[in-house]
PyMOL Python script that loads the backbone (N, CA, C, O; Angstrom):
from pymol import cmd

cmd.read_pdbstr("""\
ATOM      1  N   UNK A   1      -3.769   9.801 -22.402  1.00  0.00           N
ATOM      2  CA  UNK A   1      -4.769  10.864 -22.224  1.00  0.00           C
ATOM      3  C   UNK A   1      -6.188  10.282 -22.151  1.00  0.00           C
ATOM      4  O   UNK A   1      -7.146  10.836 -21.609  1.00  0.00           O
ATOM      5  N   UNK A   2      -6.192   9.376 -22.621  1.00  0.00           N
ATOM      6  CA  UNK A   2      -7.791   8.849 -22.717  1.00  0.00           C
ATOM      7  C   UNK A   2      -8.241   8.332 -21.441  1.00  0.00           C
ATOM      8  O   UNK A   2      -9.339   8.514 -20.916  1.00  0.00           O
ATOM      9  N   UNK A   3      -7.020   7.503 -20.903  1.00  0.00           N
ATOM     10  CA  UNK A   3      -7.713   6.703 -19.367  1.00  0.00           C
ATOM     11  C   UNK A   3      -7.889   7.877 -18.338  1.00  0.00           C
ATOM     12  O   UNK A   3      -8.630   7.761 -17.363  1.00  0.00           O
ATOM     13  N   UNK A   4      -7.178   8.996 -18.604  1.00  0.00           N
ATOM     14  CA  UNK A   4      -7.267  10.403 -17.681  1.00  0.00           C
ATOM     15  C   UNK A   4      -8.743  10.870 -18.041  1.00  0.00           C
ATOM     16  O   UNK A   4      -9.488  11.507 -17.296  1.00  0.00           O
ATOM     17  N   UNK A   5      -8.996  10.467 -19.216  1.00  0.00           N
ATOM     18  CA  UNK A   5     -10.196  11.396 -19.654  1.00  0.00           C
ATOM     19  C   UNK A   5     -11.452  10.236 -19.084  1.00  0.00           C
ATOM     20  O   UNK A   5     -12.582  10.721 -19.146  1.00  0.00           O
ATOM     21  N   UNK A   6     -11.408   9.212 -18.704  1.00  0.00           N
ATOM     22  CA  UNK A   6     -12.583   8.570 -18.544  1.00  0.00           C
ATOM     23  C   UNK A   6     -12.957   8.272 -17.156  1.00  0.00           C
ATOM     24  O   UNK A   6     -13.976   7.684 -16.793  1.00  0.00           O
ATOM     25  N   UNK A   7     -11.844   8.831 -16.287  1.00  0.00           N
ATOM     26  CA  UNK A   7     -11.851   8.816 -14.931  1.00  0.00           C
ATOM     27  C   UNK A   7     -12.535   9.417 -14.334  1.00  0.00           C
ATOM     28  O   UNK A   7     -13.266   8.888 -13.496  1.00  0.00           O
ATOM     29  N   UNK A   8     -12.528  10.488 -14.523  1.00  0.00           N
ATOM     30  CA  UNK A   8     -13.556  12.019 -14.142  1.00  0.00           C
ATOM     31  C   UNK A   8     -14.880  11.329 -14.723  1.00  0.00           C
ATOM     32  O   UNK A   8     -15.668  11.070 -13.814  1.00  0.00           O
ATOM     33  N   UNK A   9     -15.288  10.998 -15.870  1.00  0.00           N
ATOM     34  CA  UNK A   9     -16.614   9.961 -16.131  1.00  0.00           C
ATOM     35  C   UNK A   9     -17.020   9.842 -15.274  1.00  0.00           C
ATOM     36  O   UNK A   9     -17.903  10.499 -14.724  1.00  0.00           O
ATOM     37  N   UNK A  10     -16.135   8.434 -14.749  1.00  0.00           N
ATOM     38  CA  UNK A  10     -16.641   7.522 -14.133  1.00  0.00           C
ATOM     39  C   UNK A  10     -17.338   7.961 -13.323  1.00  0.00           C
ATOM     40  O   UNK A  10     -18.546   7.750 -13.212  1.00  0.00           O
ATOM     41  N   UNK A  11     -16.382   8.907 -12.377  1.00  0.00           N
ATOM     42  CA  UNK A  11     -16.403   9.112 -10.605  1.00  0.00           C
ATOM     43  C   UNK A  11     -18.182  10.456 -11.083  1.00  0.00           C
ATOM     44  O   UNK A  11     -19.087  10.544 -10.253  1.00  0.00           O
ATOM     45  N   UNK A  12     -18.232  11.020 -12.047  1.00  0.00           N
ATOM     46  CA  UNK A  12     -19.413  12.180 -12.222  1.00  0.00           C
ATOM     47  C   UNK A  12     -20.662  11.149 -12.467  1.00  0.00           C
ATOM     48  O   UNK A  12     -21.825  11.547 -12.532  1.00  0.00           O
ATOM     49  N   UNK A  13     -20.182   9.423 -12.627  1.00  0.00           N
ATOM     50  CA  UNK A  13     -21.612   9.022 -13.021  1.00  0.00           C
ATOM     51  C   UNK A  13     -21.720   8.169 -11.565  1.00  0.00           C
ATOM     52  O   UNK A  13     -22.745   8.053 -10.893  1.00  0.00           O
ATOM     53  N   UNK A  14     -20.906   7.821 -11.377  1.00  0.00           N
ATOM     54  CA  UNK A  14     -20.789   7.417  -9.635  1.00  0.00           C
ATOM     55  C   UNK A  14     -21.836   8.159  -8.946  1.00  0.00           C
ATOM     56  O   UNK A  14     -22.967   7.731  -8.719  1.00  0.00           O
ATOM     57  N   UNK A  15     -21.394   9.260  -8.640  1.00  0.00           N
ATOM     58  CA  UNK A  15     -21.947  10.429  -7.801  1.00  0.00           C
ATOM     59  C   UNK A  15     -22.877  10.727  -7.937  1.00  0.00           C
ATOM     60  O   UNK A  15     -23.598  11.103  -7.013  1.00  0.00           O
ATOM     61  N   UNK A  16     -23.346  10.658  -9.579  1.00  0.00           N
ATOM     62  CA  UNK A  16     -25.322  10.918 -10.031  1.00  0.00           C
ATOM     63  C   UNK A  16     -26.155   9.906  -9.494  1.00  0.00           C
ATOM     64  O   UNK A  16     -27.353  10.122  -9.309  1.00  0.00           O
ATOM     65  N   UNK A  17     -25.606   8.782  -9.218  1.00  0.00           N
ATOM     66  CA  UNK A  17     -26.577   7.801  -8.403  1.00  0.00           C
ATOM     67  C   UNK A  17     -26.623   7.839  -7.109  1.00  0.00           C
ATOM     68  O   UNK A  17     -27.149   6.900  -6.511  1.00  0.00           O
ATOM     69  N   UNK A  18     -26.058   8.982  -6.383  1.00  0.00           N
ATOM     70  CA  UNK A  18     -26.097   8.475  -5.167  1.00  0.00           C
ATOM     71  C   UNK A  18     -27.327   9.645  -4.668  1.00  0.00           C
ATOM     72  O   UNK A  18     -27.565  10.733  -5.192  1.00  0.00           O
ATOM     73  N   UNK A  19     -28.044   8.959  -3.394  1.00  0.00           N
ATOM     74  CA  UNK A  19     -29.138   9.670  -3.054  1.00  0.00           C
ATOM     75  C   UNK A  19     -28.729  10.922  -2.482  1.00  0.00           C
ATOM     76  O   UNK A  19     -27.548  11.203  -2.278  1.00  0.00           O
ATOM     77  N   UNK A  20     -29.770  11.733  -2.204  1.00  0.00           N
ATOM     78  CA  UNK A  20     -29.331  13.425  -1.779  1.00  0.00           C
ATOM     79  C   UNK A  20     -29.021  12.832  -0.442  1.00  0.00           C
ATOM     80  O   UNK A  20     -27.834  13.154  -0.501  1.00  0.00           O
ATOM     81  N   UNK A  21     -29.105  12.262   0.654  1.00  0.00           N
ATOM     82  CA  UNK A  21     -28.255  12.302   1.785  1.00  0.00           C
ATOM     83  C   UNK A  21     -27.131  11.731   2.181  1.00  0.00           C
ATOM     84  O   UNK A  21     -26.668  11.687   3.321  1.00  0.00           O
ATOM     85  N   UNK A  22     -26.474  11.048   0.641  1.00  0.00           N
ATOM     86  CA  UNK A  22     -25.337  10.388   0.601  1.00  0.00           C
ATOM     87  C   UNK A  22     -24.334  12.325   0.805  1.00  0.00           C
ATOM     88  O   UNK A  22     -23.340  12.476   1.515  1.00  0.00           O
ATOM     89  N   UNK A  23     -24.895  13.280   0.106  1.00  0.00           N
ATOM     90  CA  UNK A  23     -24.126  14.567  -0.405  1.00  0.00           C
ATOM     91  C   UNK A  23     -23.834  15.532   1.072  1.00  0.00           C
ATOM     92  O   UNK A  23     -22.996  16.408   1.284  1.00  0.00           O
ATOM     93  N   UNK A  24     -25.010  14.896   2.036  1.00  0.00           N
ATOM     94  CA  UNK A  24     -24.958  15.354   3.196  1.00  0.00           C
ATOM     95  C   UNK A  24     -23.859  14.617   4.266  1.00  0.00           C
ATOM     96  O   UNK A  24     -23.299  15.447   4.983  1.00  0.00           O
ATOM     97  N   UNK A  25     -23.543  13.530   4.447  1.00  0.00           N
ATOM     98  CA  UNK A  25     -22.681  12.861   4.711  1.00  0.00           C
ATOM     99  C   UNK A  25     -21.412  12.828   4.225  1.00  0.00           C
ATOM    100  O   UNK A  25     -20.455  12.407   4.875  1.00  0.00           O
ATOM    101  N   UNK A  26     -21.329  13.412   2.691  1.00  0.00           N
ATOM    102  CA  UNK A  26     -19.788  13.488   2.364  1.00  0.00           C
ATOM    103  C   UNK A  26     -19.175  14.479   2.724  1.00  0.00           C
ATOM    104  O   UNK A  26     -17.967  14.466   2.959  1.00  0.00           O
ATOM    105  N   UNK A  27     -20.222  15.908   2.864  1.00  0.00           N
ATOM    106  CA  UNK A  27     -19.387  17.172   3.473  1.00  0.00           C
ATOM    107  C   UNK A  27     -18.534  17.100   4.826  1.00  0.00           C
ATOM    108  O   UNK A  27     -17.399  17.561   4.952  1.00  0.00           O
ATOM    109  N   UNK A  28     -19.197  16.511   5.712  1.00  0.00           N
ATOM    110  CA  UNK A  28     -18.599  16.189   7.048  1.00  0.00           C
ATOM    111  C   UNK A  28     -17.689  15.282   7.000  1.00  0.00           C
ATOM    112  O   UNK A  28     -16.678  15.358   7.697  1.00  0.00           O
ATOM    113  N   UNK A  29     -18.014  13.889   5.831  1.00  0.00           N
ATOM    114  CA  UNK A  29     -16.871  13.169   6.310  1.00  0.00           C
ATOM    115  C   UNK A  29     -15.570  13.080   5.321  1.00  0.00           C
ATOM    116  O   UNK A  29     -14.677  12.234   5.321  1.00  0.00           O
ATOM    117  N   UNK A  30     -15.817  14.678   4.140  1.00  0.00           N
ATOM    118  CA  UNK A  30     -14.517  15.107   3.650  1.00  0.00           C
ATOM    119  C   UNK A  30     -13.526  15.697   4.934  1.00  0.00           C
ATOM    120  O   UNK A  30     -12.397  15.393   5.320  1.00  0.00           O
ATOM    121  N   UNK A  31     -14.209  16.366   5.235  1.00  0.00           N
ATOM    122  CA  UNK A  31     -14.026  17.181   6.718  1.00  0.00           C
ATOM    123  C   UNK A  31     -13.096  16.299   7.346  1.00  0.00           C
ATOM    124  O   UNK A  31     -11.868  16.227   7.313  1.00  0.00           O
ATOM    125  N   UNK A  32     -14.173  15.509   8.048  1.00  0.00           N
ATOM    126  CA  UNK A  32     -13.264  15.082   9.252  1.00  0.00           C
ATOM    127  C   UNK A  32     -12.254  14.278   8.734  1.00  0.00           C
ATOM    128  O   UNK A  32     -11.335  14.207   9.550  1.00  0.00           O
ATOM    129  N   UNK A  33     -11.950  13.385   7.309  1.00  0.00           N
ATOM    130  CA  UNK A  33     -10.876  12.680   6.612  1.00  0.00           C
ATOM    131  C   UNK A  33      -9.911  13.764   6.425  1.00  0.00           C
ATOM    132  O   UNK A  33      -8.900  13.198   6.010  1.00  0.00           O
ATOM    133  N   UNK A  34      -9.697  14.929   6.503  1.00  0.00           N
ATOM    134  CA  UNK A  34      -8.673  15.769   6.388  1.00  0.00           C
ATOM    135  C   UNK A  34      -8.094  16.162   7.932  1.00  0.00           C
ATOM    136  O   UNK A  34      -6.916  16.022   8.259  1.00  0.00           O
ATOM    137  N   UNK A  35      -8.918  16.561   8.608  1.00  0.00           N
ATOM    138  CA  UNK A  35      -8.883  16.705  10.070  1.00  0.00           C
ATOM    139  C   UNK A  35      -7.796  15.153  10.541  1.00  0.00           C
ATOM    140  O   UNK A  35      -6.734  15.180  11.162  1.00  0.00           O
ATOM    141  N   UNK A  36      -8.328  14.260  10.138  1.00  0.00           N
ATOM    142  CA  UNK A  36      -7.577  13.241  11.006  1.00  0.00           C
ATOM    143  C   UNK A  36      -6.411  13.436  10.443  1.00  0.00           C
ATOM    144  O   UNK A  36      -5.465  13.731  11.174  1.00  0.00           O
ATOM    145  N   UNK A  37      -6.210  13.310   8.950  1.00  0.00           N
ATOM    146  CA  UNK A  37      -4.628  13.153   8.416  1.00  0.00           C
ATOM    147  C   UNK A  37      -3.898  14.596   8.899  1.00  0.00           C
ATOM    148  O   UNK A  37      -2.673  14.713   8.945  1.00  0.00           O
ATOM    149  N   UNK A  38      -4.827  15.666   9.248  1.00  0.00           N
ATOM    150  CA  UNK A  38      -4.064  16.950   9.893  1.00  0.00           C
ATOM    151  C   UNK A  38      -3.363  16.338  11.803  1.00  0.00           C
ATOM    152  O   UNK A  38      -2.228  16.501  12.252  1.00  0.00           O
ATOM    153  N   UNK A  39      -4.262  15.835  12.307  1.00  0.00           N
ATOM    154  CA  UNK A  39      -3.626  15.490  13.482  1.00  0.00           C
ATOM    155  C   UNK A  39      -2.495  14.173  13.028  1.00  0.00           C
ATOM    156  O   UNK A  39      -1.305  14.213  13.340  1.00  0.00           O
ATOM    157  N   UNK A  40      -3.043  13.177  12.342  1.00  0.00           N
ATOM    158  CA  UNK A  40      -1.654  12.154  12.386  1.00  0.00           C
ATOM    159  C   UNK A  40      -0.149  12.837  11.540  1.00  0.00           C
ATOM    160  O   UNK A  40       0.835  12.100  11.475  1.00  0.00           O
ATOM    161  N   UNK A  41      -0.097  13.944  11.062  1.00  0.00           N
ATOM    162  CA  UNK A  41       0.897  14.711  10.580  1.00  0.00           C
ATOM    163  C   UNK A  41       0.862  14.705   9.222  1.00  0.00           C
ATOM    164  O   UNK A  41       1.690  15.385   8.615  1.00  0.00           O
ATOM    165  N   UNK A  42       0.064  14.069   8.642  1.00  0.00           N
ATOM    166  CA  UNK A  42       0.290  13.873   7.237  1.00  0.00           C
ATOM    167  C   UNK A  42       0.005  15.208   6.399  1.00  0.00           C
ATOM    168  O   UNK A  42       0.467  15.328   5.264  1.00  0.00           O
ATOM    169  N   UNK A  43      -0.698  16.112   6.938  1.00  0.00           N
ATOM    170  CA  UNK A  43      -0.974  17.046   6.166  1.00  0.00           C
ATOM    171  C   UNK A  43      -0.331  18.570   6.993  1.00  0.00           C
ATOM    172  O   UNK A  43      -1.017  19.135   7.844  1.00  0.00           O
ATOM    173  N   UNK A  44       0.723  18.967   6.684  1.00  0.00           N
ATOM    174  CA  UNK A  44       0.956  20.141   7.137  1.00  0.00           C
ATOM    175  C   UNK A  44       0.470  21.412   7.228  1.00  0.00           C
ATOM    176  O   UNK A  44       0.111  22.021   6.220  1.00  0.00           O
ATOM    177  N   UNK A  45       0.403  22.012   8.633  1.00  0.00           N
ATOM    178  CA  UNK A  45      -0.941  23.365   8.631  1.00  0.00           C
ATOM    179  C   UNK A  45      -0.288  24.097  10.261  1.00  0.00           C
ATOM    180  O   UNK A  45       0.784  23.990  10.857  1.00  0.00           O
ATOM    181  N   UNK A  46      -1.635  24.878  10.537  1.00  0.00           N
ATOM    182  CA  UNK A  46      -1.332  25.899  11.473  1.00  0.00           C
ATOM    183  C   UNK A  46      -0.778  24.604  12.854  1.00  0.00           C
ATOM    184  O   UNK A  46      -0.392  25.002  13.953  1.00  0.00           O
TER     185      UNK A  46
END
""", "prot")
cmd.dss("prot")
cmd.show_as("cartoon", "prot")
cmd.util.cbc("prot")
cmd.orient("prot")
């Protein structure tokens, strides 16, 4: 339970350093990282 619990940490103190247009760049390229694994089949959908 503990290494579960320090993970989420990490990645929330990760993320506080990164500049405000790093936050603009991740929306799109959550996006399009799902989009691709939707066309190579990996992710099942419409």
């Amino acid at each position: 339970m503990l290494t579960r619990q320090r993970r989420p940490m990490g990645l929330a103190n990760r993320l506080s350093y990164l500049p405000w247009w790093a936050y603009i760049l991740l929306i799109p390229g959550f996006y399009l990282f799902g989009w691709v694994l939707h066309l190579l089949g990996v992710i099942p959908g419409q």
